[in-house]
N, C-alpha and C positions, 0 to 999 in steps of 0.2 A: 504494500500500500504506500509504504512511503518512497517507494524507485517510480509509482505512477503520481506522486504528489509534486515530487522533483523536478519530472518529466513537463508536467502542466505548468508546471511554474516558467518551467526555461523556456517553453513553445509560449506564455504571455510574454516574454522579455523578449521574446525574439521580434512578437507580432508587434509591442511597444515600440522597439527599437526601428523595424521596418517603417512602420506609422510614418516616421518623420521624413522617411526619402523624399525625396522629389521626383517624376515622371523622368525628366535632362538627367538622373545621375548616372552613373554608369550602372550597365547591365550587369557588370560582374557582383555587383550589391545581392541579384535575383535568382543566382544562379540555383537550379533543384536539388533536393537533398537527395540523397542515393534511391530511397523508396519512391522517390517522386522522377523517376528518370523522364518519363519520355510525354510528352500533350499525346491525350487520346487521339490515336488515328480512329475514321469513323468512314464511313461506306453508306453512308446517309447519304439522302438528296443533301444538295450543295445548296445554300441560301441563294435565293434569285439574281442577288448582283452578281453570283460567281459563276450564271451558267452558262454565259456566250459560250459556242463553240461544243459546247456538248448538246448532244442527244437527249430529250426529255430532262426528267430531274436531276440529269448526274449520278441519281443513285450506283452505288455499286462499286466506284473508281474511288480511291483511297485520299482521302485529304486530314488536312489538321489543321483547328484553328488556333489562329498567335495568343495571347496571351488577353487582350486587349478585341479582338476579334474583329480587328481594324484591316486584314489579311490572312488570307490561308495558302497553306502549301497546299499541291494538287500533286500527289506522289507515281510519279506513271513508273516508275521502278523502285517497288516495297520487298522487301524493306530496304531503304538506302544502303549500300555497299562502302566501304570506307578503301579508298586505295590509294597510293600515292602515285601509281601510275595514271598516266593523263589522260588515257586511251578508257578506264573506266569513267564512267560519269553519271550522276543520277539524273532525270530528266525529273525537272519540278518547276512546275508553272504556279507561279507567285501571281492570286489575285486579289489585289487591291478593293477595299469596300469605300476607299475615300478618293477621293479628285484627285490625279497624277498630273505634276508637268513635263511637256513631252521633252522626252530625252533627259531628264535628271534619272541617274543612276539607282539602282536598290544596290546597296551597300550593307553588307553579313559579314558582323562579328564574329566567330566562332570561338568558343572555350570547352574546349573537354572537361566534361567534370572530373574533379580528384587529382587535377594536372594543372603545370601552368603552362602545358600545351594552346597555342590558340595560332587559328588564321582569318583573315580577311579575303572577301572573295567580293568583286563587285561584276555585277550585271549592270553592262554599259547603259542598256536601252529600260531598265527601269523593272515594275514590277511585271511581269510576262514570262514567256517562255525561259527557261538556262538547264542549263548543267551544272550543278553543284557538285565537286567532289571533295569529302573530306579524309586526310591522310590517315586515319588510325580507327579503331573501332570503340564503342562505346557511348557513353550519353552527351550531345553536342546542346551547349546553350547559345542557339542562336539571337542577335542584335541583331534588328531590322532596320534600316533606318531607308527610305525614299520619299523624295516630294515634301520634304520637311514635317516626317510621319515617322513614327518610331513603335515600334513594337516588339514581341521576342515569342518563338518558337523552342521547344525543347524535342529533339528529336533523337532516337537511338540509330546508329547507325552497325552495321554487322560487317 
């Protein structure tokens, strides 16, 4: 009883201490705890703004939404592959639920949890079509940042 009183005590400190972020701080502040790895992937119909381009509701095809719900991946190769070679690549279509300007960049933080492993990957033409590869395997905390919008993604990659 008193290892689950200790426990609740240090998850309100934590939630206290969070409370005061700011949206601009950095993402590594956010990063998931080991149980919390990966944002539900879901095979749900896809919200209406996300369905250009697809057949009926999208149901079916694998997406996940960010954090803030401002953006979702669209996973066309699940579960993401982690490789360093350049020839691998995941094809993930980033879409936007808010007004993009054309040609500003989507810009992805990446931080391996447990590591201070991290890369940066930008897709020149914005939130849309890419290839995302990340070089190692495990739980990736994605920073989103396009069109002066920021968001974040937790993805496991194999």
């Amino acid at each position: 009883m008193a290892a689950i009183r200790r426990g609740v005590s240090a998850l309100g400190t934590l939630v206290m201490l969070t409370a005061g972020c700011s949206a601009s701080g950095p993402a590594q502040e956010a990063r998931p705890s080991s149980s919390a790895c990966a944002s539900t992937v879901t095979r749900d119909a896809m919200p209406t703004w996300a369905r250009t381009g697809f057949s009926g509701d999208g149901s079916g095809v694998p997406h996940v939404f960010s954090e803030r719900g401002d953006i979702i991946a669209v996973l066309f190769n699940y579960p993401p592959v982690a490789s360093s070679d350049p020839d691998v690549t995941n094809k993930i279509l980033w879409v936007s639920r808010l007004p993009q300007q054309p040609m500003r960049p989507l810009t992805i933080g990446a931080v391996l949890h447990g590591t201070t492993t991290s890369v940066v990957r930008e897709i020149a033409s914005g939130a849309g079509p890419s290839s995302v590869n990340l070089p190692k395997a495990g739980c990736w905390y994605l920073t989103l940042n396009w069109s002066g919008h920021s968001d974040a993604i937790t993805l496991r990659f194999i």
